[in-house]
C-alpha positions as CSV (number, residue, x, y, z in Angstrom):
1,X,97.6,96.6,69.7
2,X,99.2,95.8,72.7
3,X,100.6,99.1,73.8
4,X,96.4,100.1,73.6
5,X,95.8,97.0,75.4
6,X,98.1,98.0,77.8
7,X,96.7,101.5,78.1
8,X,93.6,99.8,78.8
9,X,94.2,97.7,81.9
10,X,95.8,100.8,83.3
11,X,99.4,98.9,83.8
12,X,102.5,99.4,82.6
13,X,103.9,96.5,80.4
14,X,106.9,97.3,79.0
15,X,110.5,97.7,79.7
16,X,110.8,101.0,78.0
17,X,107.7,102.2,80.2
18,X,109.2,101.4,83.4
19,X,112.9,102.9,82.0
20,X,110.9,106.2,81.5
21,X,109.5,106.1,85.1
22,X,112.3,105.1,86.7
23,X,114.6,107.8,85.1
24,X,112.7,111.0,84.5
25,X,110.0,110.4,87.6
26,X,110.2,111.9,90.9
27,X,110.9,108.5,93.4
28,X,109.3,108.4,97.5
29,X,109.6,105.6,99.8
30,X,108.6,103.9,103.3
31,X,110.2,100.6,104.7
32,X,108.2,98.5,102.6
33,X,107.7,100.3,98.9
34,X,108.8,102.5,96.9
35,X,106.9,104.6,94.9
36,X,108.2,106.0,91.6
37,X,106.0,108.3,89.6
38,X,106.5,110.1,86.7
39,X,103.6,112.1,84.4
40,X,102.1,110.6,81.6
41,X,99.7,113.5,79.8
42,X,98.3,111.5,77.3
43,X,96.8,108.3,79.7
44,X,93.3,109.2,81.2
45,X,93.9,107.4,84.2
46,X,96.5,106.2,86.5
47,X,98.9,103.3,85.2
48,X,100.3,100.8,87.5
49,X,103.5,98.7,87.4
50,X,105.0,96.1,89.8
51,X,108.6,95.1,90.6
52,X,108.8,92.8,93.4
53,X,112.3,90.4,93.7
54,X,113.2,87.0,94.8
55,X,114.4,89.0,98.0
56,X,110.5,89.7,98.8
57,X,110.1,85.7,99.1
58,X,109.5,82.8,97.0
59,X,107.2,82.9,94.0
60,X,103.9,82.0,96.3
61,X,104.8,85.1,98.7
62,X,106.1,87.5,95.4
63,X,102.3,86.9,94.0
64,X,100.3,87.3,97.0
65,X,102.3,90.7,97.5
66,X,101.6,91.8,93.5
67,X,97.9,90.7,93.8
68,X,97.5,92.6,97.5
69,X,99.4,95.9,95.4
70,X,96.7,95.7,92.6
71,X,94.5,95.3,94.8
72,X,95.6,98.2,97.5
73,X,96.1,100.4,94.2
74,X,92.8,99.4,92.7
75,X,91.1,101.0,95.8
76,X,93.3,104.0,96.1
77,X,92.9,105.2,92.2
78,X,89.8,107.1,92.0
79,X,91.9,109.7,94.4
80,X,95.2,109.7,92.3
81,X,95.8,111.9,89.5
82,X,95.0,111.6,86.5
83,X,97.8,110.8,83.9
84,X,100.3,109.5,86.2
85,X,102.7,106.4,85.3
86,X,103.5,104.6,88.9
87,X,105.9,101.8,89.9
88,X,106.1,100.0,92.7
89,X,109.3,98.4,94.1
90,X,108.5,95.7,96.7
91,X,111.3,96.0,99.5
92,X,112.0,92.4,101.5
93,X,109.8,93.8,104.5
94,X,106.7,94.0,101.7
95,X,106.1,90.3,102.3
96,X,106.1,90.6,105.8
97,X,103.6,92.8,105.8
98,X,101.6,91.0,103.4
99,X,101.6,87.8,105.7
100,X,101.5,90.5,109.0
101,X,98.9,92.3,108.3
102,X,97.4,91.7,104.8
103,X,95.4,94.4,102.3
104,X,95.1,96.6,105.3
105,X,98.8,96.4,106.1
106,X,99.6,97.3,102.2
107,X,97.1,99.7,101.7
108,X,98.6,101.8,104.5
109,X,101.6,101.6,103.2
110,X,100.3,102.6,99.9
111,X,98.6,105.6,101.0
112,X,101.4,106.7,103.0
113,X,103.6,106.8,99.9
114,X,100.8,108.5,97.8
115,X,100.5,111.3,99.9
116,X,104.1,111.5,100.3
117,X,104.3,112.0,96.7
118,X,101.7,114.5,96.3
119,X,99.4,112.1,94.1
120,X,96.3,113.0,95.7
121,X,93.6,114.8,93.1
122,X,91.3,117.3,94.8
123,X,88.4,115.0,94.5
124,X,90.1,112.2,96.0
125,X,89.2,109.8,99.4
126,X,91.9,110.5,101.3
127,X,91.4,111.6,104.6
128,X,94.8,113.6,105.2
129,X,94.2,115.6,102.0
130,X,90.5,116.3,102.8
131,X,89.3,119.9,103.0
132,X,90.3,121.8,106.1
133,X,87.1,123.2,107.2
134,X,85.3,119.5,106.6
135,X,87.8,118.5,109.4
136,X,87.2,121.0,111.9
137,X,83.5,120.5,111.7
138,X,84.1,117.0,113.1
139,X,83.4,115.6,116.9
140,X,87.1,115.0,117.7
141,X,87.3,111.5,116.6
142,X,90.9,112.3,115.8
143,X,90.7,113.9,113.0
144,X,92.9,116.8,111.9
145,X,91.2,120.2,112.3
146,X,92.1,123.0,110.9
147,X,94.3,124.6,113.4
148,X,96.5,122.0,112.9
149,X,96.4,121.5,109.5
150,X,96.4,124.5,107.4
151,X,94.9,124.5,103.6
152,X,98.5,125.3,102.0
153,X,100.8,123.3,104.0
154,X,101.8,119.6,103.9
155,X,102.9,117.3,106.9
């Protein structure tokens, strides 16, 4: 019952879980997080686990970070792939950033790390991974057109 339960919340509970991610998955960081993923065929949507340290900051700081990561990765999931089994790993700076600069500051971070790792789904919101010819269309707000960012290759 738990393990559905689990399954359900879309977060990663168990040590064995997080064992699995950290051994077999494919790992990307930034000076804040680090990103370990690993693919999980069976879940039918992204599942979420948090490892943040006393080094982030005392127990106050540690929960604002895991509640601004929910959060961050809450927002970011309708555009990750399907079946996917992520950790997080809170480096010291993450609660820095947290007090800095807040969701906005983690969020960035996030995404950063997402499309690092490839994550993206074709039917995801994120604006690097967005169609080539949508982008050329635009006014030059600073968006990437399509000169500069071909369909096959990556930053």
């Amino acid at each position: 019952m738990s393990k559905t339960r689990s399954a359900s919340r879309g977060r990663l509970s168990r040590s064995a879980e997080f064992e699995r991610v950290y051994r077999h998955g494919r790992s990307t960081a930034n000076r804040h997080l680090v990103l370990y993923s690993f693919a999980n065929e069976p879940a039918a949507r992204p599942r979420l686990g948090l490892s943040v340290s006393r080094k982030v900051g005392n127990a106050v700081q540690r929960n604002k970070v895991k509640r601004l990561l929910r959060e961050a990765f809450a927002k970011a999931e309708p555009g990750i792939l399907a079946g996917q089994d992520v950790v997080l790993v809170a480096r010291p700076p993450a609660g820095e950033l947290a007090e800095r600069e807040g969701l906005q500051g983690v969020e960035s971070s996030l995404t950063e790390l997402i499309v690092k790792a490839g994550l993206i789904a074709d039917g995801g919101e994120q604006g690097v991974d967005d169609d080539p010819r949508e982008a050329s269309a635009d006014d030059g707000d600073g968006a990437i057109t399509a000169a500069e960012h071909p369909a096959g290759g990556a930053a």
